[in-house]
Backbone of each chain as ProteinMPNN parsed JSONL, in Angstrom:
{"seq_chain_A": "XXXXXXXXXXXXXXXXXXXXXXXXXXXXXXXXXXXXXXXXXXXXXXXXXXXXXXXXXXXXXXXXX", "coords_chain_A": {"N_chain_A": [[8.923, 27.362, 19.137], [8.988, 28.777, 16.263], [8.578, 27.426, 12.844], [10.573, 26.661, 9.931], [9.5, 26.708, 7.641], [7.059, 27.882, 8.232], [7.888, 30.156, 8.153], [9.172, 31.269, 5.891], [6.751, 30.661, 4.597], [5.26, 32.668, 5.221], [6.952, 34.799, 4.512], [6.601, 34.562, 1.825], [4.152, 35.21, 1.221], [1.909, 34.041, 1.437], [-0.918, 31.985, 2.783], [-1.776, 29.581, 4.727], [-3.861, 27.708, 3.316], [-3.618, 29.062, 0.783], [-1.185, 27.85, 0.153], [-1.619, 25.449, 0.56], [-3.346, 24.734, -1.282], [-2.087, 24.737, -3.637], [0.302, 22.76, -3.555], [-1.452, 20.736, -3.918], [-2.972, 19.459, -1.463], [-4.651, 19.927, 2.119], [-5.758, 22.26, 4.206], [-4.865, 21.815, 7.063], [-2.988, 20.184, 6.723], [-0.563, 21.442, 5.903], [-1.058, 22.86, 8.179], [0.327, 20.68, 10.32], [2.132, 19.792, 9.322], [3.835, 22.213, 9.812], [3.617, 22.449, 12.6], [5.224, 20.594, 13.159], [4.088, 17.84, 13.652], [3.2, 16.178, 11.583], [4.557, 13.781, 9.498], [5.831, 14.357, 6.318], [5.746, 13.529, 3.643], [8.96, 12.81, 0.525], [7.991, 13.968, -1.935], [5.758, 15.478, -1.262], [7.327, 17.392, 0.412], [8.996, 18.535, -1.568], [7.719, 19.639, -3.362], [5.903, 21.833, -1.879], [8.755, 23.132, -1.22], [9.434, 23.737, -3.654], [7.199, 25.054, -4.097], [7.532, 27.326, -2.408], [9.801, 28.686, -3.192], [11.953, 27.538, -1.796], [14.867, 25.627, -0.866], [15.354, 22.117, 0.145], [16.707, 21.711, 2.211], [17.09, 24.69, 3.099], [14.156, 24.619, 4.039], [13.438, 22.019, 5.59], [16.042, 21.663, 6.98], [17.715, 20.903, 10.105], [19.57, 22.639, 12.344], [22.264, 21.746, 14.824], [22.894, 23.675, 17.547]], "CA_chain_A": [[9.785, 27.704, 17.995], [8.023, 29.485, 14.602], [9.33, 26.674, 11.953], [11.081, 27.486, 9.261], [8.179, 26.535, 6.695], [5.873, 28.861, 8.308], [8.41, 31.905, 7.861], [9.288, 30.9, 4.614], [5.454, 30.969, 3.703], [4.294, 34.063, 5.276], [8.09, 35.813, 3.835], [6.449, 34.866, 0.329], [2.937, 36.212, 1.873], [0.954, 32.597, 1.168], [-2.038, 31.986, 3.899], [-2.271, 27.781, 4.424], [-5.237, 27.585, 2.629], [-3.222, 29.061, -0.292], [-0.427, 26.959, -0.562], [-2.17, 23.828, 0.626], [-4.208, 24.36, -2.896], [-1.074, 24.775, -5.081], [0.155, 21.746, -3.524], [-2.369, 19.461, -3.561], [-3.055, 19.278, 0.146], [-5.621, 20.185, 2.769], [-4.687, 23.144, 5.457], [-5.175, 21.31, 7.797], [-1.73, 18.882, 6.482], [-0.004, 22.297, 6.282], [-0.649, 23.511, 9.558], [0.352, 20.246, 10.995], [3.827, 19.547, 8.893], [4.498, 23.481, 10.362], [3.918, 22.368, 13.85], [6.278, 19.187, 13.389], [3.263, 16.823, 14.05], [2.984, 15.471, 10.905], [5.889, 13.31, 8.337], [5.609, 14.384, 5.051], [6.445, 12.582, 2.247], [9.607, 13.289, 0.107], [7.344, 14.564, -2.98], [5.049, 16.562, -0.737], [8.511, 18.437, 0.686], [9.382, 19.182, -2.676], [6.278, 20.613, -4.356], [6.326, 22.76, -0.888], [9.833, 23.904, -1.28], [8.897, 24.234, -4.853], [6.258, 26.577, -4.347], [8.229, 28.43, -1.343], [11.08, 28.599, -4.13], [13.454, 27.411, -1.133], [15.45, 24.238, -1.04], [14.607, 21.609, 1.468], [17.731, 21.995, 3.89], [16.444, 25.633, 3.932], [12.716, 24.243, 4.615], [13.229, 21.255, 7.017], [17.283, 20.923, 7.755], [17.348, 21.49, 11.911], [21.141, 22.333, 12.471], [22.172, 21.599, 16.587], [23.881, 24.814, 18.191]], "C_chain_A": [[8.957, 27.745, 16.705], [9.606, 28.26, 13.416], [9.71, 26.939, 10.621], [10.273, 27.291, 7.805], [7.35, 27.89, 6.793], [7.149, 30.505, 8.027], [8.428, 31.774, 6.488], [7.859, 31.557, 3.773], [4.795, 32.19, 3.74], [5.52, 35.218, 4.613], [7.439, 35.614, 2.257], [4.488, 34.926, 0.185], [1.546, 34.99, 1.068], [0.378, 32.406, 2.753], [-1.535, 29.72, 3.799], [-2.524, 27.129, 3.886], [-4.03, 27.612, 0.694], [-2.41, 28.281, -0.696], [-0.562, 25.584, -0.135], [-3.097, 23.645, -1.11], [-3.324, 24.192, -3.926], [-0.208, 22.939, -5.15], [-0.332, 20.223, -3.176], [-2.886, 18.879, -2.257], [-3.937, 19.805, 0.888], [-4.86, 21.037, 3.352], [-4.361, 22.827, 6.246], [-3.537, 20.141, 8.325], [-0.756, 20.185, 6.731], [0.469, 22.776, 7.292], [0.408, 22.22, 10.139], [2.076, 19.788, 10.644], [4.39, 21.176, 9.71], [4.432, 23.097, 11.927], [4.764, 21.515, 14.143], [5.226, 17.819, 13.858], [3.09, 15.871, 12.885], [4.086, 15.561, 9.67], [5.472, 13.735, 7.296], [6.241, 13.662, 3.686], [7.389, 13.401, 0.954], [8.643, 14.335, -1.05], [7.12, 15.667, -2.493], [6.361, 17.87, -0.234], [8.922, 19.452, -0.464], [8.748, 20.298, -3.414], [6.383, 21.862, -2.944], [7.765, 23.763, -1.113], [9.946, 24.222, -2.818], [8.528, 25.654, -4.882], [6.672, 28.207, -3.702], [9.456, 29.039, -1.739], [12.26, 29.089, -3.128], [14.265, 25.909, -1.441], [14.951, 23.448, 0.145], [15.044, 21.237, 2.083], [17.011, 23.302, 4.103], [15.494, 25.301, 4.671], [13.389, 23.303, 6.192], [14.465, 21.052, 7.518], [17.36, 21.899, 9.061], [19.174, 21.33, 11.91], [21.229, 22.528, 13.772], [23.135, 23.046, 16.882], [23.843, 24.451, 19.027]], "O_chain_A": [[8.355, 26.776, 16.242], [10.832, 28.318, 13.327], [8.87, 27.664, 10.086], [10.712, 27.955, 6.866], [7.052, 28.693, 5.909], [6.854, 31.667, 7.75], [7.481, 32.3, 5.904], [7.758, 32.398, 2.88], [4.081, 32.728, 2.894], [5.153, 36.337, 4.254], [7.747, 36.485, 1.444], [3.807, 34.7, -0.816], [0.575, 35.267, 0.364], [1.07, 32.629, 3.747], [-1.119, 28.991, 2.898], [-1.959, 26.059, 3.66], [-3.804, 26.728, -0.131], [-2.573, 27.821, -1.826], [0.241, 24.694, -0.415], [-3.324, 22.638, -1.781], [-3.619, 23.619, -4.975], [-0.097, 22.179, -6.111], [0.059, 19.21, -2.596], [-3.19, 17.687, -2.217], [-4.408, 20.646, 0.122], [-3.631, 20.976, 3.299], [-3.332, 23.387, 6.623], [-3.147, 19.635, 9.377], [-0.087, 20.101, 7.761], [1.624, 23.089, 7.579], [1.49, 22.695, 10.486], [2.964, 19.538, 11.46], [5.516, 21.108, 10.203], [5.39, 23.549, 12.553], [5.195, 21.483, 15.296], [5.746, 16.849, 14.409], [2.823, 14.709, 13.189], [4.471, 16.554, 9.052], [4.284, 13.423, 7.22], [7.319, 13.529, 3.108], [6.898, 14.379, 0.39], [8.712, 15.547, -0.844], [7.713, 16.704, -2.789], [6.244, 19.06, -0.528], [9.115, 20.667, -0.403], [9.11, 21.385, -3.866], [7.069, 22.849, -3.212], [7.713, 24.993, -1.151], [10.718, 25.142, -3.088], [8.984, 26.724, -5.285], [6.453, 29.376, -4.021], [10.131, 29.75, -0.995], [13.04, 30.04, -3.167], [13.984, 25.269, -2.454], [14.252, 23.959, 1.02], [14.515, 20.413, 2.83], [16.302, 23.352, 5.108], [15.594, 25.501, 5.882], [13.67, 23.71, 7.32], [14.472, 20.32, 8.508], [17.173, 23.114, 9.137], [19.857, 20.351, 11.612], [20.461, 23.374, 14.231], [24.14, 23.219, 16.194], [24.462, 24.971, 19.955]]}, "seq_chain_B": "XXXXXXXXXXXXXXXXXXXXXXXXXXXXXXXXXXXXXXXXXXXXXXXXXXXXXXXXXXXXXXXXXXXXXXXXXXXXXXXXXXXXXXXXXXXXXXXXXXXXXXXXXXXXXXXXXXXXXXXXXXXXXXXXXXXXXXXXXXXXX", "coords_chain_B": {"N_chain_B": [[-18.597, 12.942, -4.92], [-15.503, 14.147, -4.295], [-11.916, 13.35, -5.389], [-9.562, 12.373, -2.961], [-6.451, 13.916, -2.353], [-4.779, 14.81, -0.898], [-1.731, 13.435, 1.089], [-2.204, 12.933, 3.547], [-4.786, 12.196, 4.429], [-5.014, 10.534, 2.749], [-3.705, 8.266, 3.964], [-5.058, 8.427, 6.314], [-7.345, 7.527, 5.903], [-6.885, 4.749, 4.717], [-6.319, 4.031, 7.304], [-8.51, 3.829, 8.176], [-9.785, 2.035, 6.382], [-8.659, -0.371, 7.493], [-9.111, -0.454, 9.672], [-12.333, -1.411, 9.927], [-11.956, -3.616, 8.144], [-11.127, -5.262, 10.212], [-12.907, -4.994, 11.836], [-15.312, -6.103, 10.024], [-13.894, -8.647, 9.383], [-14.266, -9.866, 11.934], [-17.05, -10.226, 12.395], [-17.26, -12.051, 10.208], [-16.021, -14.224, 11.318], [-17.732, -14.371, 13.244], [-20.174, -15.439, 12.884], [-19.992, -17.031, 11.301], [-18.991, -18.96, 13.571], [-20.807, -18.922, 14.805], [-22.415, -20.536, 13.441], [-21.035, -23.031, 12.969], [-21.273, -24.011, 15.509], [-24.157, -24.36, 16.274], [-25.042, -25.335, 13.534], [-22.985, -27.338, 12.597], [-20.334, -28.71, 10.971], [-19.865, -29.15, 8.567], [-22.673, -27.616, 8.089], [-22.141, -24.901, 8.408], [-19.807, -24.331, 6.263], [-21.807, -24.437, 4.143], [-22.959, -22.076, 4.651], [-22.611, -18.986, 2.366], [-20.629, -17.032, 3.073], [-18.405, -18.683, 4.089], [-17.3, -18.449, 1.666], [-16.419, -16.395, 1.334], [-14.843, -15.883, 3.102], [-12.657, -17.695, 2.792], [-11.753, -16.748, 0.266], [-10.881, -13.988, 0.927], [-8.796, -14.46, 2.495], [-6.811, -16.198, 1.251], [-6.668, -14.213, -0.62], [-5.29, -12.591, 1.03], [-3.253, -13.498, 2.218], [-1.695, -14.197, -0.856], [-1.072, -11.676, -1.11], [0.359, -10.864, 0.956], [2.695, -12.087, 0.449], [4.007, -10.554, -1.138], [5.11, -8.617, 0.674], [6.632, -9.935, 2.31], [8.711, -10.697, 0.544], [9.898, -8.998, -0.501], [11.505, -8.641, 2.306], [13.121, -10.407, 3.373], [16.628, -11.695, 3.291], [18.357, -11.376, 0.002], [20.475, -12.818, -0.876], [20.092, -15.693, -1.563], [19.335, -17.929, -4.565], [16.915, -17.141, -6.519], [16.258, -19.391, -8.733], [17.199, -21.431, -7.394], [15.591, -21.782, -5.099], [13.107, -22.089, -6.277], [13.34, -24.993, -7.149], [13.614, -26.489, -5.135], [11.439, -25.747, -4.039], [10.099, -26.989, -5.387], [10.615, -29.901, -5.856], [9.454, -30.285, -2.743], [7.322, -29.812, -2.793], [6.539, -31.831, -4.771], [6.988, -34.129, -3.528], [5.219, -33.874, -1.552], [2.663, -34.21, -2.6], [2.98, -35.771, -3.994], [3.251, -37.976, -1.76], [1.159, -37.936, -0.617], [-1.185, -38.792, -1.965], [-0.409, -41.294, -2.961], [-0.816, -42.235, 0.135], [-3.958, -41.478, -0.066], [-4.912, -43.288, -2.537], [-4.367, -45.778, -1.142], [-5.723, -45.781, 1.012], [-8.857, -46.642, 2.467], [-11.985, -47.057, 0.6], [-10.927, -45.742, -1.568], [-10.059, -44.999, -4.554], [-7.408, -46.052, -7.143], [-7.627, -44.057, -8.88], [-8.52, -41.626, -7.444], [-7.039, -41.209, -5.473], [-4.61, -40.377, -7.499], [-5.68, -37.972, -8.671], [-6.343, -36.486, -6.203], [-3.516, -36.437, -5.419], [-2.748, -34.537, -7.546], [-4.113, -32.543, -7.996], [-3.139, -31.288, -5.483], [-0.672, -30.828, -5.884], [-0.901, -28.91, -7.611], [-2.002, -27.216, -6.551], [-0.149, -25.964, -4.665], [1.984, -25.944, -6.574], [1.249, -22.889, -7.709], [1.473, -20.826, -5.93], [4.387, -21.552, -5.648], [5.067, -20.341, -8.334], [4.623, -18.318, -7.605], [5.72, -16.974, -6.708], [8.422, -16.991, -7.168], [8.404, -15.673, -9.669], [7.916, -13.325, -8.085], [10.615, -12.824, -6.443], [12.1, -13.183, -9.22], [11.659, -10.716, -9.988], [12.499, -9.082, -8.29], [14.987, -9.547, -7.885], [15.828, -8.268, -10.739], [15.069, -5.935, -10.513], [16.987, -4.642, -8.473], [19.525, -4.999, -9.651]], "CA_chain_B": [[-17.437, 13.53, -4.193], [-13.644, 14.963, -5.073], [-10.983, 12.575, -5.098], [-8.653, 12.289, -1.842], [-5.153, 13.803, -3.078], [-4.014, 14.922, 0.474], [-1.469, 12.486, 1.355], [-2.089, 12.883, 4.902], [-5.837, 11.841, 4.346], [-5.167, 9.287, 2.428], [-3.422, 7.515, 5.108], [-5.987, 7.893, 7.247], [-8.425, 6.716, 5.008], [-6.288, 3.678, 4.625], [-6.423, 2.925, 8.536], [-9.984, 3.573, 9.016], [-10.33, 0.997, 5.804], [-8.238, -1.234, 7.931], [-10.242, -0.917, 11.181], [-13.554, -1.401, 9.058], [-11.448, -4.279, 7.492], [-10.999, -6.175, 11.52], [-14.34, -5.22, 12.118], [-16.29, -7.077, 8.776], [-13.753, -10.156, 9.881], [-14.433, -10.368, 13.473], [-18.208, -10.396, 12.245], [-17.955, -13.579, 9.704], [-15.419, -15.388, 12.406], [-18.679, -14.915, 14.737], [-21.108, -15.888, 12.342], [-19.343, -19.001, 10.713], [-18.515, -19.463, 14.282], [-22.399, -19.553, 15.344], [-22.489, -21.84, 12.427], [-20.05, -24.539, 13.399], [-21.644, -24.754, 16.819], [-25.333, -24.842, 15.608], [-25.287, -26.761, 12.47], [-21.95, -28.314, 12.854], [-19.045, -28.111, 10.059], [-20.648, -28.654, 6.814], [-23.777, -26.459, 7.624], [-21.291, -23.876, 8.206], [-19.332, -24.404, 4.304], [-22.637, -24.04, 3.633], [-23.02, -20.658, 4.421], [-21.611, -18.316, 1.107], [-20.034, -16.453, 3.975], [-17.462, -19.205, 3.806], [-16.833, -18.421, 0.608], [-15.857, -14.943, 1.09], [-13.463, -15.942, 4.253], [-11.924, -18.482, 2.706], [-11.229, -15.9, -0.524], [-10.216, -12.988, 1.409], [-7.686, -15.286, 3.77], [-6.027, -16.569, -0.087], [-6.254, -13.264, -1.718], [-4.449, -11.636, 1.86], [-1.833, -14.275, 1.908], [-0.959, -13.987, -1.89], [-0.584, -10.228, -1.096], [1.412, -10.732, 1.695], [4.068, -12.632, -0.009], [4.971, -9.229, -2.195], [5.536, -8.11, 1.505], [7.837, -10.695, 2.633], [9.893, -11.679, 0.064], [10.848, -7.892, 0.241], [11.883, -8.433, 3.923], [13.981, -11.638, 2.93], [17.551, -11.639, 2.467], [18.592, -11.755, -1.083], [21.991, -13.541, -0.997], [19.897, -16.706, -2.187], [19.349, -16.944, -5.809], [15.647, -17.539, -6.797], [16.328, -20.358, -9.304], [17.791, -22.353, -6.249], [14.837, -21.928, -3.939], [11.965, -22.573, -7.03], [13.717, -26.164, -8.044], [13.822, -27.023, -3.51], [10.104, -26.229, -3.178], [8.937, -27.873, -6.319], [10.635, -31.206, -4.968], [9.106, -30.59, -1.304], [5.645, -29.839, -3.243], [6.303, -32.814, -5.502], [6.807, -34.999, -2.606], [3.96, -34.204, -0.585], [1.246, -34.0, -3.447], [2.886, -37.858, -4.027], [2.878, -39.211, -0.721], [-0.929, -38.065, -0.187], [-1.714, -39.647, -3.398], [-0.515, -42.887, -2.431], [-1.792, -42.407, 1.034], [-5.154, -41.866, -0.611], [-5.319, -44.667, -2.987], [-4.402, -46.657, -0.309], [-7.115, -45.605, 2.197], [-10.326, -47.557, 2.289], [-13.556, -46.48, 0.002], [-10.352, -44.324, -2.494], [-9.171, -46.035, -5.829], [-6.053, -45.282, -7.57], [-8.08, -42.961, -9.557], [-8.709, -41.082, -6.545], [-5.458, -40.831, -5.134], [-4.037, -39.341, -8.429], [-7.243, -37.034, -9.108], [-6.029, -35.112, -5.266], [-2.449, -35.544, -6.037], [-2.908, -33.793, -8.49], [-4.642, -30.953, -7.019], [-2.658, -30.736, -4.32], [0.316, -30.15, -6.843], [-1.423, -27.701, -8.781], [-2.567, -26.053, -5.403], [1.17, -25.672, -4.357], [2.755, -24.935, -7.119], [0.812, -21.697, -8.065], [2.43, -20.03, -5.005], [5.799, -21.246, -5.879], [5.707, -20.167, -9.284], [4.089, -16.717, -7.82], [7.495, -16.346, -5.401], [9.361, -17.219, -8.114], [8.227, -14.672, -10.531], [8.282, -12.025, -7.588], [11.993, -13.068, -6.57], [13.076, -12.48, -9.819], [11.327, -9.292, -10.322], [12.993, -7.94, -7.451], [16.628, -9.319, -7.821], [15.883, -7.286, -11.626], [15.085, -4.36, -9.76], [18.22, -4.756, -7.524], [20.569, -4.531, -10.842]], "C_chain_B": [[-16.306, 13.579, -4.874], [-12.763, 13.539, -4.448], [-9.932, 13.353, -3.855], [-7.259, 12.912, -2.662], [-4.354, 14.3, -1.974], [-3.593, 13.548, 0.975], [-1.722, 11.87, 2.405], [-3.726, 11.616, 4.986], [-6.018, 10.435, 3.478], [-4.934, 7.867, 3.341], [-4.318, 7.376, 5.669], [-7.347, 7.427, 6.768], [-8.025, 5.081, 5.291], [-6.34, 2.802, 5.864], [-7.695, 2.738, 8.834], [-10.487, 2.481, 8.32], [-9.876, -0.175, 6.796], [-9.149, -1.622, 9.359], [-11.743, -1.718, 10.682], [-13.175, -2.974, 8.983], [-11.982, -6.014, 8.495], [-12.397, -6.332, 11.51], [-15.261, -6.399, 11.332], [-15.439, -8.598, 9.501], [-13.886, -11.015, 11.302], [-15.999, -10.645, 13.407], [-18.539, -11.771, 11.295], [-17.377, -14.267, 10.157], [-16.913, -15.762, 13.269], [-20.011, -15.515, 14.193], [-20.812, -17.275, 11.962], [-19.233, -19.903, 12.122], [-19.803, -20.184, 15.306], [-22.709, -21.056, 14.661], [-22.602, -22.976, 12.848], [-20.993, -25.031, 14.784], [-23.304, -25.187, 16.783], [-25.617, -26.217, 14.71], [-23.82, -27.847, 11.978], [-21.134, -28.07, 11.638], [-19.255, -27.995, 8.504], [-22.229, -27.777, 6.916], [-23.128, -25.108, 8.109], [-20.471, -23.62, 6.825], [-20.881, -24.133, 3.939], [-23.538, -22.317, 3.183], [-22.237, -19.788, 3.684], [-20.641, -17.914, 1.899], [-18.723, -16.871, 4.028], [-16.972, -18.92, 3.523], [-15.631, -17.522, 0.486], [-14.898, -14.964, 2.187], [-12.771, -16.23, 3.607], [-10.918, -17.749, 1.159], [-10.478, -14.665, 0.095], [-8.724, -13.457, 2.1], [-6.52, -15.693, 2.172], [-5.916, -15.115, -0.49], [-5.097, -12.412, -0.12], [-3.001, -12.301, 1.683], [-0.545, -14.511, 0.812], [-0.289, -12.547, -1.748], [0.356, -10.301, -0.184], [2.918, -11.499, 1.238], [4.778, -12.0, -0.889], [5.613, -8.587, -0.681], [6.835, -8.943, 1.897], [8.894, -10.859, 1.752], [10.919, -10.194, -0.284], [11.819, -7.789, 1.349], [13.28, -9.686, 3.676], [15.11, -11.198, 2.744], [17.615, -12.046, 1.002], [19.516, -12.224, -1.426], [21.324, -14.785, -1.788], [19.094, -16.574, -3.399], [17.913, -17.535, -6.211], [15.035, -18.83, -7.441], [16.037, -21.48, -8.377], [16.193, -22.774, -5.374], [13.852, -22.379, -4.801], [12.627, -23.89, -7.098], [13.416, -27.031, -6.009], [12.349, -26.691, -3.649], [9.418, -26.85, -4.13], [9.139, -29.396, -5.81], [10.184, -31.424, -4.325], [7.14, -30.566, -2.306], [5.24, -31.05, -3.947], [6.386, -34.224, -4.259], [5.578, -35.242, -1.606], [2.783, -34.468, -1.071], [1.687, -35.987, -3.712], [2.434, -38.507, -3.107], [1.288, -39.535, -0.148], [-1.393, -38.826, -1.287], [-1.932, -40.994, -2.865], [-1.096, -43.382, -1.427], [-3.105, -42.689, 0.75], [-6.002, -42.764, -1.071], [-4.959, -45.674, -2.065], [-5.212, -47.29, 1.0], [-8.597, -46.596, 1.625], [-11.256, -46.457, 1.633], [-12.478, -45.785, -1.059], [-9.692, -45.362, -3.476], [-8.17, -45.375, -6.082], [-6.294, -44.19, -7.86], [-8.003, -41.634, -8.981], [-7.928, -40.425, -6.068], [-4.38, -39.836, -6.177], [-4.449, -37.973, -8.453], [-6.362, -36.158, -7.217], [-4.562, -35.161, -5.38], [-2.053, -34.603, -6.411], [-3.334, -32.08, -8.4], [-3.963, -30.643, -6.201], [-1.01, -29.941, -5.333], [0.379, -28.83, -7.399], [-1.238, -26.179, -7.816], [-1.318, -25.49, -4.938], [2.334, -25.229, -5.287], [2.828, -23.751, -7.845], [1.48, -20.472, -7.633], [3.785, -19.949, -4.787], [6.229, -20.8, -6.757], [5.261, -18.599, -9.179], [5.624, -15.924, -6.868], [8.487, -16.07, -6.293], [9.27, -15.831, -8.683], [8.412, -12.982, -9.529], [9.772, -11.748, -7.136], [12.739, -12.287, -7.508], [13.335, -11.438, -9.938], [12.597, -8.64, -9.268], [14.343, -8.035, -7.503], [16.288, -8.293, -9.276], [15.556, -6.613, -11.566], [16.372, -3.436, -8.851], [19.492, -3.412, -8.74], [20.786, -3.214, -11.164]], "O_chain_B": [[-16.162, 13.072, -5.986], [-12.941, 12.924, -3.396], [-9.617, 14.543, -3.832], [-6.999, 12.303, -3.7], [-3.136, 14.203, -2.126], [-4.387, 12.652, 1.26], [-1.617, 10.651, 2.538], [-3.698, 10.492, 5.487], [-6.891, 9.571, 3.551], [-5.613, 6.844, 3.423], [-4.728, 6.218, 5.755], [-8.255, 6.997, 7.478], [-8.732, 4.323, 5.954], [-6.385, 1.573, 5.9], [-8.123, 1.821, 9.534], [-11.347, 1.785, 8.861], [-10.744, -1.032, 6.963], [-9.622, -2.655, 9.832], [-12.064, -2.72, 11.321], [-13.899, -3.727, 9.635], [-12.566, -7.05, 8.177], [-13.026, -7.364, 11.279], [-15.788, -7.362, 11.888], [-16.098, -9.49, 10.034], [-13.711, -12.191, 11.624], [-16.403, -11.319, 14.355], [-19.562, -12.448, 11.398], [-17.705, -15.402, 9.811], [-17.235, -16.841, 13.765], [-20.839, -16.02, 14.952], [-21.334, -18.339, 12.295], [-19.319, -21.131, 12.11], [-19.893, -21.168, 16.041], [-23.055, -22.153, 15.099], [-23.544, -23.735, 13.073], [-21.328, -26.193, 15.01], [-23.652, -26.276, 17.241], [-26.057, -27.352, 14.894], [-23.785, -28.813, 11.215], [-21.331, -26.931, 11.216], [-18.966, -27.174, 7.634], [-22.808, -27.377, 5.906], [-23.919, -24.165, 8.131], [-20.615, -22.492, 6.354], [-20.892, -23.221, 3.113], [-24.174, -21.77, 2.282], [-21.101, -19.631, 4.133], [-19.549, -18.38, 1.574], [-17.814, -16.041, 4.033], [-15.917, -18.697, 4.117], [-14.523, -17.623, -0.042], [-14.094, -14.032, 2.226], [-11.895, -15.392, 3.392], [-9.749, -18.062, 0.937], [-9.365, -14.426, -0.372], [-7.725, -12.738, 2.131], [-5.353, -15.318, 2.275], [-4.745, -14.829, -0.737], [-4.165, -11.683, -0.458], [-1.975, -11.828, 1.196], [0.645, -14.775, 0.984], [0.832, -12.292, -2.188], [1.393, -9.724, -0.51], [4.011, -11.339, 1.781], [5.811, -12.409, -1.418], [6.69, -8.011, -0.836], [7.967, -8.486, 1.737], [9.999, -11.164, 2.199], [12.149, -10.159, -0.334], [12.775, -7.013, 1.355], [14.426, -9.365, 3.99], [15.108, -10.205, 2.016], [16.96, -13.04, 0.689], [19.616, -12.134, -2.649], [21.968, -15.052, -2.803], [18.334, -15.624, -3.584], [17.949, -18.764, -6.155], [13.962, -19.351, -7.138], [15.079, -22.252, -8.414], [15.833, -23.925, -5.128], [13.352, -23.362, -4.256], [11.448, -24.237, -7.162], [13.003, -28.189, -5.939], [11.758, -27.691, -3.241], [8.278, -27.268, -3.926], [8.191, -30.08, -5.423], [9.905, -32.622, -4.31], [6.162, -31.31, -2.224], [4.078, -31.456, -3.939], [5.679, -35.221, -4.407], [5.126, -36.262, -1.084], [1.864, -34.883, -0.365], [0.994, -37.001, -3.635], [1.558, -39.369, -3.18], [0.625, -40.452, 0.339], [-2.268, -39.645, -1.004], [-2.927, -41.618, -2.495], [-1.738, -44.432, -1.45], [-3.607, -43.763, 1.079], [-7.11, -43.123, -0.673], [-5.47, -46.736, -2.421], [-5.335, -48.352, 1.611], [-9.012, -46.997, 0.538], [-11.312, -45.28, 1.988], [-13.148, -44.985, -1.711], [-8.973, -46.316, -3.18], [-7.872, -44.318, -5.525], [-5.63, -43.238, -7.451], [-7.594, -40.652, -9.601], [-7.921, -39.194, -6.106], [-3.635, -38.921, -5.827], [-3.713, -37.0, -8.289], [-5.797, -35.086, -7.431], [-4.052, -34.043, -5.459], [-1.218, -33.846, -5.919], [-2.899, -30.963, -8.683], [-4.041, -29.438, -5.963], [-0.563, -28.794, -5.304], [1.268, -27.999, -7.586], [-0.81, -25.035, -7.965], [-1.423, -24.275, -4.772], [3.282, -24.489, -5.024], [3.819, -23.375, -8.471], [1.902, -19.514, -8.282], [4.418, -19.075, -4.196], [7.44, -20.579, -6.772], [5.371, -17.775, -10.087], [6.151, -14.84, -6.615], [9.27, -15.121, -6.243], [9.967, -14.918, -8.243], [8.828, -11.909, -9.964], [10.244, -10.633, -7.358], [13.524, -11.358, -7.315], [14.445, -10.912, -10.015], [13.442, -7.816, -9.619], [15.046, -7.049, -7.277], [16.539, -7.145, -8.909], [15.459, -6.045, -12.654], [16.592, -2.24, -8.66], [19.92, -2.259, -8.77], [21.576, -2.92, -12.061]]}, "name": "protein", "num_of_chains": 2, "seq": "XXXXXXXXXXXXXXXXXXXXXXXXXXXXXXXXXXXXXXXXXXXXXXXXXXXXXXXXXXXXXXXXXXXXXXXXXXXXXXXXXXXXXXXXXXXXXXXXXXXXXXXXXXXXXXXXXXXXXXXXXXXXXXXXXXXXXXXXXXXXXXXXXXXXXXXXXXXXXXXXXXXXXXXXXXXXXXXXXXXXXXXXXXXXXXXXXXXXXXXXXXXXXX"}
């Protein structure tokens, strides 16, 4: 399942790299919050859904069907 | 080098300090510990090495009591619990006293003189609970 971060980022045509620099972060933290491997911290969500100018039910809320 | 500002990395900074941390103390347990069995218990205090256990073990313990008293219920009111351990501290720094001066080779003098210390030594940590107590019920509010 493509997470809804990574659409988000490539729908506003940002590489990893790029928006790991805007917010403060390595790509490396990027890739790994997009695979679901790694917690992120409320801030870090924000500045993310900041930069992705979504909210952060769009970003991380998982609704059950 | 660039400052760390990846949170992720910081963390793991933080555990590898902690592994690092075991490591350095599993190395002056085995040294102090050569010590003791070599030159026996005071040519072990003798080694600075001591020094730096016996500081790290006080400075962890003071730190850990910002951890706990977090974890603590707060139903009891801080006042209450500083006035109960100054009694239990004032009782035990007495009864060694008297024990003391009462022991062979220790004058009264003697007996007061670690009293005294032992008082001092105990109630640093109650008046450091205290002060974090309150802080935190006036964080509560």
């Amino acid at each position: 399942m493509v997470s809804k971060m990574k659409l988000a980022r490539i729908e506003k045509g940002l590489t990893q790299e790029q928006l790991a620099r805007r917010v403060n972060a390595t790509r490396q933290t990027i890739g790994l919050i997009e695979k679901g491997e790694y917690n992120p911290s409320l801030n870090l969500c924000i500045a993310i859904a900041k930069e992705l100018s979504k909210t952060l039910d769009d970003l991380f809320w998982e609704v059950e069907l | 080098m660039k400052k760390i500002q990846d949170e992720r990395l910081i963390l793991v900074n933080l555990k590898n300090i902690r592994i690092t941390y075991v490591i350095q103390t599993v190395g002056i347990i085995g040294i102090l510990g050569y010590d003791l069995v070599t030159k026996g218990l005071d040519g072990m205090r003798e080694n600075p090495l001591w020094i730096v256990f016996v500081l790290s073990i006080v400075v962890s313990a003071y730190l850990s009591m910002n951890v706990s008293v977090d974890h603590e219920n707060n139903e009891k009111s801080p006042r209450k619990g500083f006035f109960l351990s100054l009694i239990i501290v004032s009782l035990v720094s007495i009864v060694i006293g008297i024990l003391t001066s009462l022991s062979e080779g220790f004058t009264f003098i003697n007996g007061v003189l670690i009293g005294s210390i032992m008082f001092v030594c105990g109630l640093i940590p109650v008046i450091y609970i205290f002060y974090l107590r309150t802080k935190r019920q006036d964080s509560d509010e």
